[in-house]
C-alpha positions in Angstrom: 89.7 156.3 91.9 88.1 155.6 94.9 84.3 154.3 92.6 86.8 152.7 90.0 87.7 150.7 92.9 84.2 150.1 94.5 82.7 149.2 91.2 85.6 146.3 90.6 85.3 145.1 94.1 81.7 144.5 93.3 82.3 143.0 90.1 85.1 141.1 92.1 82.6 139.8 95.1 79.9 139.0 92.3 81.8 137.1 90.4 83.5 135.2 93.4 79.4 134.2 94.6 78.8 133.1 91.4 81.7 131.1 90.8 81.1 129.6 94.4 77.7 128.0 92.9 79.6 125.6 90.1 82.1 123.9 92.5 80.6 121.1 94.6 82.8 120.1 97.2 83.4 117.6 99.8 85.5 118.1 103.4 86.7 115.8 106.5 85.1 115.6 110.0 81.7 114.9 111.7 81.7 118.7 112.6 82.5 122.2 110.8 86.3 122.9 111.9 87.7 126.6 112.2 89.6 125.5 109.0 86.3 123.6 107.3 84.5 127.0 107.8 86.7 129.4 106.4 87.4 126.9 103.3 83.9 127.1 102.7 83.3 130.7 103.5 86.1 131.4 100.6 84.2 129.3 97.8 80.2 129.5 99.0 80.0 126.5 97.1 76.6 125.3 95.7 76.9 121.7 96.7 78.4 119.6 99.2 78.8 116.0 98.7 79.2 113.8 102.2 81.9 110.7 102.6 81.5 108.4 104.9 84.4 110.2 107.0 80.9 113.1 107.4 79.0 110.3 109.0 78.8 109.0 112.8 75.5 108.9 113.5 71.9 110.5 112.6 71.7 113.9 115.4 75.4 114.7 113.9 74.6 114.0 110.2 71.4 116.4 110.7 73.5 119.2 112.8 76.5 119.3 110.4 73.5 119.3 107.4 72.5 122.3 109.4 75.5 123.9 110.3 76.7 123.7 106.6 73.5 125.8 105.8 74.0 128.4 108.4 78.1 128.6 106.8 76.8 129.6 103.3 74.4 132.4 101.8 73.0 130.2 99.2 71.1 126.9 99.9 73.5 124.6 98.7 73.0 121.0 97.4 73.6 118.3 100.4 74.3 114.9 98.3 75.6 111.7 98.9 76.1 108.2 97.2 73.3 106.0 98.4 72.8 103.5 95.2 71.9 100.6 97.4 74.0 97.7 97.4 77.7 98.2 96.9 77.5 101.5 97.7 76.1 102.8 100.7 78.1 105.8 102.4 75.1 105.5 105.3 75.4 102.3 106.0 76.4 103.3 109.7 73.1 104.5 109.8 70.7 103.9 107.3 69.0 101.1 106.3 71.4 98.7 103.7 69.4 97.1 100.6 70.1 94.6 97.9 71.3 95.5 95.1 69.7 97.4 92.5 70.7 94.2 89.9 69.7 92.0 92.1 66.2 93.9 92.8 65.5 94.6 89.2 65.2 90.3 88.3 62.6 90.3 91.2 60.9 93.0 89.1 60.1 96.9 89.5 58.1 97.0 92.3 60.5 95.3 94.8 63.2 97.8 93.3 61.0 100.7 94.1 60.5 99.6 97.2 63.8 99.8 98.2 64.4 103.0 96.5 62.0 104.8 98.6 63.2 103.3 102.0 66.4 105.1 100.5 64.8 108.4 99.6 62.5 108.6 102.8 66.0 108.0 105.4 68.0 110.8 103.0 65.0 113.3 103.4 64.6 112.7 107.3 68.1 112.9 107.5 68.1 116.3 105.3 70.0 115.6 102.0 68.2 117.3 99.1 70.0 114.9 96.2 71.4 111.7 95.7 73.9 110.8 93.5 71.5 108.4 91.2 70.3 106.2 90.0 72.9 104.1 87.8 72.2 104.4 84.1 74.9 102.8 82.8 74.3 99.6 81.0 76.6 96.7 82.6 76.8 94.8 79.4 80.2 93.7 79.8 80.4 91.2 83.3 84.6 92.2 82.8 83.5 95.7 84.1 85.6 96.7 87.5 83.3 99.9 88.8 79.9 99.3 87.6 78.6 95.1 88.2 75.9 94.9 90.4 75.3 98.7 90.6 73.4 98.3 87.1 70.4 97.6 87.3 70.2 95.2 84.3 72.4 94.4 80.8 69.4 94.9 78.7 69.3 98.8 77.5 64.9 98.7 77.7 65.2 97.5 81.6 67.7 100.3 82.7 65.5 103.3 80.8 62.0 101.8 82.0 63.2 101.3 85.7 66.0 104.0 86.0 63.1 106.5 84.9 60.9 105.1 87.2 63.6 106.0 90.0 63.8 109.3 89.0 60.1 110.0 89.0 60.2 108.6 92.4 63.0 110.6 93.8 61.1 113.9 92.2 57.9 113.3 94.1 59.8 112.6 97.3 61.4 116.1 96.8 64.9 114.4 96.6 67.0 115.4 93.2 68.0 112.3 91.4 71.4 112.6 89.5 71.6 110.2 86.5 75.1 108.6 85.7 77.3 108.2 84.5 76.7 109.7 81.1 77.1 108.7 78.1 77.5 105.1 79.9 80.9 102.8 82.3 78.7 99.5 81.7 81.2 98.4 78.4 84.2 99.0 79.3 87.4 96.8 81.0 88.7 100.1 82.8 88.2 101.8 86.3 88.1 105.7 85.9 89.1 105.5 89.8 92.8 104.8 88.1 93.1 105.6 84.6 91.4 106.6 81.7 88.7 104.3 79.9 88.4 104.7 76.1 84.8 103.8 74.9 85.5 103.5 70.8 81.6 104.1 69.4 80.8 106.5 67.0 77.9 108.5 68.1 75.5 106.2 66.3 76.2 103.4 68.0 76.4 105.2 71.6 72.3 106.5 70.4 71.7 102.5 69.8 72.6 101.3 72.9 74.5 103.6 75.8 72.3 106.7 75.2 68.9 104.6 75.5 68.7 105.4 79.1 69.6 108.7 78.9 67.4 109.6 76.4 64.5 108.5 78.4 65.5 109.9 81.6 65.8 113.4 79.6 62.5 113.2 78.3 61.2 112.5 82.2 62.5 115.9 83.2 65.5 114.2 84.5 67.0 117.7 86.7 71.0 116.8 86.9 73.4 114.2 84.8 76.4 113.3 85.8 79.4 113.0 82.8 81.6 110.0 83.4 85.2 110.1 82.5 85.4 108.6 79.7 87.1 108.9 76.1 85.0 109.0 73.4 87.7 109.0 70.2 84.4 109.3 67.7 83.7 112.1 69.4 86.6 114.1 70.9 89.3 113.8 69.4 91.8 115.2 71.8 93.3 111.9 73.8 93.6 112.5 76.8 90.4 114.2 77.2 87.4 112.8 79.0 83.7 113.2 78.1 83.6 115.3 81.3 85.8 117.3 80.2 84.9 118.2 76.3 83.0 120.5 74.7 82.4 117.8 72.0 80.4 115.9 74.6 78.7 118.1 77.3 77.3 120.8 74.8 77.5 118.7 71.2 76.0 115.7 72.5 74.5 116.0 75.7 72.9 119.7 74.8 72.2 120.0 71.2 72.1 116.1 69.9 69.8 115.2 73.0 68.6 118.3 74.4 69.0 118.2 77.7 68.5 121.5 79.8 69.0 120.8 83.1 72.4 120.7 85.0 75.6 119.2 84.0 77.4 117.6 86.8 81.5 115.8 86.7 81.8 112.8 88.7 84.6 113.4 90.9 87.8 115.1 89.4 90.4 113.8 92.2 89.7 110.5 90.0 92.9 109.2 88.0 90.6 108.9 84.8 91.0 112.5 84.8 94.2 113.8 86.7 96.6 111.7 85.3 96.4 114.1 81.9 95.3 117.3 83.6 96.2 119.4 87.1 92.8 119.8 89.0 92.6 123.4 88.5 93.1 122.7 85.0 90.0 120.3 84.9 88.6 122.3 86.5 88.8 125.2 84.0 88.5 122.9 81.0 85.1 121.4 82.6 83.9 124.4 83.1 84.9 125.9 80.2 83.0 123.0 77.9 79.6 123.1 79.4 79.5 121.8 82.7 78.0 123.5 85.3 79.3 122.1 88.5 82.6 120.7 88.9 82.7 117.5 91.9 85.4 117.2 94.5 86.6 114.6 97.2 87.0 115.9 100.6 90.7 117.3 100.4 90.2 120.8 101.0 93.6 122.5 99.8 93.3 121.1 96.2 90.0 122.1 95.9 90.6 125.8 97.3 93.5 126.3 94.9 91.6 124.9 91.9 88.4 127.5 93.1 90.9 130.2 93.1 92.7 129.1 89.9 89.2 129.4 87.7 88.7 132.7 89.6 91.7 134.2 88.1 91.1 133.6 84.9 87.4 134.4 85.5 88.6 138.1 86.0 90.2 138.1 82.8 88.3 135.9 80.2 84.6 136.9 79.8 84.3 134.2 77.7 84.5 131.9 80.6 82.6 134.9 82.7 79.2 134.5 80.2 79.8 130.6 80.3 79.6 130.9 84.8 76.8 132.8 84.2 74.9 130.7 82.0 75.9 127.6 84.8 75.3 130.4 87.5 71.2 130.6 86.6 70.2 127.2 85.9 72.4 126.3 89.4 69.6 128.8 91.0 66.5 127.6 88.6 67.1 124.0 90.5 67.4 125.2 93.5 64.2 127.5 93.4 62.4 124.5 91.8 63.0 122.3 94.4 62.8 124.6 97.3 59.4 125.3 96.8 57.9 121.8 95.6 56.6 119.9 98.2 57.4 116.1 98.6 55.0 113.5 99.1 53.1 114.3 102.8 53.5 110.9 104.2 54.7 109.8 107.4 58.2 107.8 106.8 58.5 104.3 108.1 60.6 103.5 111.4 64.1 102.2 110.4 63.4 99.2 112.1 60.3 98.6 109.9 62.7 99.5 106.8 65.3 97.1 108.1 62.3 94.0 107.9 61.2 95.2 104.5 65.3 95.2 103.3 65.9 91.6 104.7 62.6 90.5 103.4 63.7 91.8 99.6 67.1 90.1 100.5 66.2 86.9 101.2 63.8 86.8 98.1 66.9 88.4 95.9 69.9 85.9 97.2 69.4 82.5 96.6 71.2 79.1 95.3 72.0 78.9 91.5 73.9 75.3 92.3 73.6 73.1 95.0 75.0 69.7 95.6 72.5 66.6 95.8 74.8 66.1 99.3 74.9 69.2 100.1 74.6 69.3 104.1 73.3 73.0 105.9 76.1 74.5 108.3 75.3 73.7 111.6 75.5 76.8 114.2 78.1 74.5 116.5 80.3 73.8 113.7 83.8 75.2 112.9 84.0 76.9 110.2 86.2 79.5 107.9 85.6 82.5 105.5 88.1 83.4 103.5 86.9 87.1 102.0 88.6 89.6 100.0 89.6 92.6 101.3 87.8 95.8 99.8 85.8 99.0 101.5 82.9 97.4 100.0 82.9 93.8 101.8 84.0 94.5 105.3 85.2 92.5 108.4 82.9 94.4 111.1 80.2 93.4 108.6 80.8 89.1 108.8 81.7 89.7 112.5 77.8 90.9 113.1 76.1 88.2 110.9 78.4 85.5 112.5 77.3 86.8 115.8 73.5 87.8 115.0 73.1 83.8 113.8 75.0 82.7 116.9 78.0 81.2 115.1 80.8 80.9 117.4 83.1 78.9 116.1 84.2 80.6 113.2 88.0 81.7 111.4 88.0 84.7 109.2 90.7 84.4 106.1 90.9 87.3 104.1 92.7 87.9 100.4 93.7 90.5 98.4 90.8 91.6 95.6 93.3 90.4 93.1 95.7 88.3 94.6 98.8 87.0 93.6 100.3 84.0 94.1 102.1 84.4 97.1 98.7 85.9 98.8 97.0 82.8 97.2 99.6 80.6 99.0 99.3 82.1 102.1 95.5 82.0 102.4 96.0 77.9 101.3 98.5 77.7 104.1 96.2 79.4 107.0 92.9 76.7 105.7 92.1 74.1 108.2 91.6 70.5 106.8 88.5 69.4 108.6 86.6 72.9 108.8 83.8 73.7 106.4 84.6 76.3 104.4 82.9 79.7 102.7 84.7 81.8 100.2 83.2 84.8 99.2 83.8 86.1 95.9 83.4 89.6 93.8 83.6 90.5 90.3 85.7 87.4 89.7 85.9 88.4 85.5 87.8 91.5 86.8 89.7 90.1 89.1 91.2 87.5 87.5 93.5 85.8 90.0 90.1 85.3 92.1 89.8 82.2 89.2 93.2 80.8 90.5 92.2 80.8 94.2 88.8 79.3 93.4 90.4 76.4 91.8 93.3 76.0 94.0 90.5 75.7 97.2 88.5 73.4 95.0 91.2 71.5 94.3 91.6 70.4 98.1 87.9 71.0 98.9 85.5 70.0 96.6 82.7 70.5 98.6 83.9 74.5 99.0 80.5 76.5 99.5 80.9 79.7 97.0 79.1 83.1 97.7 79.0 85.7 95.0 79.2 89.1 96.5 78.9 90.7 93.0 77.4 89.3 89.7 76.2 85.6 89.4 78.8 85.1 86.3 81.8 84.2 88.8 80.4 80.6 88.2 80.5 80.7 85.0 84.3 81.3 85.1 84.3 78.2 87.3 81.6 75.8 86.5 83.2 73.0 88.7 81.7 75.3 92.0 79.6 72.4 93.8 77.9 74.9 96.2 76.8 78.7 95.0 75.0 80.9 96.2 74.3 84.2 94.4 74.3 87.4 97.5 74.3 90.4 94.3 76.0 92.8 96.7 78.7 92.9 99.5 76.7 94.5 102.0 75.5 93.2 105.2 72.0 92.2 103.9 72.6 90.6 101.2 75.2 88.5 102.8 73.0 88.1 106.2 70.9 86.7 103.7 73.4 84.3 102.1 74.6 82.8 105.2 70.9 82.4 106.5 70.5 79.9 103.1 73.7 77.9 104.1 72.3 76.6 107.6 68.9 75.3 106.3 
């Protein structure tokens, strides 16, 4: 009784370290809690990802980096979202640049450039992978999640330069993550909130969507990162994402396109996904089709019970035992590929250095599309008001330091709901000053359609309203009346520092 019991203890522990490897997970706090620890003692996950509720400032990024590794018996992956652009989750810290649509009509070099200020501050810092670059195709301006995150609409720019990423990333020893397979760019739908349903058969995916993905495959792209999407042609169960089916992640991902390397989910906490299915139970099915690492947010609890939910069924089902193995060894081929390659052995650049090469590439990326013949600059001792919208991505703190860096004092800030109705609407027309020159800042006006209304409404009292673009350059487009616009590509601080320099010469 007593070596019955030894051998399924060992089977037991084994099982629970290998398991550990497939779940990536996230967690609150600038430090490991006596609660953070134990949570990831239980699951030894292979990757953490870090939110910007992980980041204060660099010493405590690189001691919780550390302190992660010391918690765990297996190297894990350290990754984070630094695209550039709209999304930055170091912007506390790191250095922000434009976006990668905005760098890409300059040309590759200047995007590459700012991709390896990016990959130089995450290897200092001690992140082994970033969640990128962005292959998904933003052919459809309408698009609420990807916009200026693409790096173009045209199929042959994303391959060439999203490949070029990648092989940057790989000789700085950083492991680039391509998403978000098989490709967000078409659709109308946020996977943040509910499911988007991408109607291609798979021949028409192969002629446009998969371009990117084909190429970044056949540069030894290491991890790819399944969307959740519905593919209909392909899956036919409804409510079932690409992320989540078998049809996708081992029919077209592994045997139509070949790829070996690992299979990541974007996050399952997303309503795209649990909506139709209980985490654990994405969790389960994910694994279960042929991914090999499951993502997480940073709630702990959910994450635990969905750990210990695929454990259970683990023990019983070696169905799903032979697929965590198969997930198990390719988890530890990366991880023994990377440890031991060397990145490039160059000295990285001061971040203040970085921070005159990002303004530089700003100020050549934002610029006027339409100006007025009478068109006169601000003046740094005028009044004046911004009315913004409100979003995680544009933020208050962010104007305040422009404002103050230029030395403009006398200044209102007016902010709006992304998509506001038209009471919101009315109360930002009701807060406006007659005689003060006013900036509204826009983003992603085609999916936020009741940006249109307040546009029109402002133009209707101000003519000579001075329009920046925090997002795509299409807003005017929607309103071709706009006298004054400037296009920034991005909502972050140096792209807009960059807007406002324009306005006062």
């Amino acid at each position: 009784m007593a070596c019955l019991y030894c051998y399924h203890f060992l089977v037991e522990n084994n099982l629970f370290k290998k398991l550990g490897q497939l779940f990536f997970v996230g967690f609150e706090g600038y430090f490991l809690s006596k609660e953070t620890r134990l949570f990831l003692k239980k699951i030894q996950p292979g990757g953490v990802i870090f939110f910007e509720c992980n980041i204060k400032d660099k010493r405590q990024v690189k001691n919780l980096i550390n302190e992660i590794k010391e918690c765990l018996e297996i190297k894990p992956f350290i990754a984070i979202d630094q695209e550039g652009g709209s999304v930055e989750r170091l912007r506390k810290i790191c250095t922000s640049v434009p976006s990668p649509w905005g760098l890409a009509k300059l040309g590759l070099k200047e995007l590459l450039t700012a991709q390896k200020i990016i990959a130089e501050e995450l290897l200092e810092l001690g992140f082994n992978m970033n969640l990128g670059p962005i292959l998904d195709i933003n052919s459809n301006f309408a698009n609420p999640i990807i916009g200026s995150r693409s790096i173009s609409a045209n199929p042959k720019i994303v391959s060439e330069y999203g490949s070029q990423i990648i092989n940057l990333y790989l000789k700085h020893n950083i492991i680039p993550v391509a998403k978000h397979f098989p490709g967000h760019g078409d659709l109308n739908t946020d996977s943040h909130l509910s499911l988007p349903v991408l109607s291609k058969t798979k021949t028409e995916l192969s002629n446009f969507e998969l371009i990117p993905f084909k190429k970044a495959i056949q540069n030894k792209v290491p991890v790819i990162m399944v969307g959740h999407i519905q593919l209909p042609e392909i899956e036919k169960e409804k409510k079932s994402p690409a992320s989540l089916s078998k049809n996708v992640l081992q029919g077209l991902l592994r045997n139509t396109l070949g790829f070996k390397g690992l299979i990541i989910t974007d996050e399952l906490n997303m309503k795209g996904v649990t909506k139709n299915y209980t985490l654990s139970m994405a969790s389960y099915k994910a694994i279960k089709s042929g991914a090999d690492m499951v993502l997480f947010n940073f709630q702990e609890k959910p994450t635990l019970k969905a750990f210990e939910y695929v454990k259970r069924i683990c023990s019983k089902n070696k169905k799903l035992l032979t697929r965590v193995e198969e997930s198990y060894k390719r988890i530890l081929s990366i991880k023994n590929r990377f440890s031991h390659a060397k990145s490039r052995n160059t000295q990285p650049r001061s971040t203040t250095v970085n921070k005159k090469i990002a303004s530089n590439l700003a100020n050549k990326v934002v610029h006027w599309i339409k100006k007025d013949l009478f068109f006169l600059p601000v003046r740094k001792n005028e009044p004046i008001e911004i009315i913004y919208p409100v979003t995680q991505k544009l933020r208050n703190e962010d104007l305040e330091r422009i404002l103050k860096e230029l030395k403009i004092k006398k200044y209102n800030l007016i902010n709006y709901k992304l998509n506001p109705d038209f009471e919101s609407i009315k109360n930002v027309l009701n807060k406006v000053k007659t005689k003060k020159k006013k900036i509204l800042i826009t983003y992603n006006v085609a999916s936020k359609k009741m940006q249109k209304n307040l546009i029109n409404l402002l133009l209707d009292k101000y003519s000579d309203l001075i329009v920046i673009s925090a997002g795509l350059e299409h807003d005017l487009e929607i309103v071709p009346r706009i006298k004054n616009f400037i296009s920034a590509y991005s909502p972050n601080y140096v792209s807009l520092l960059a807007a406002f320099n324009k306005l006062l010469s």
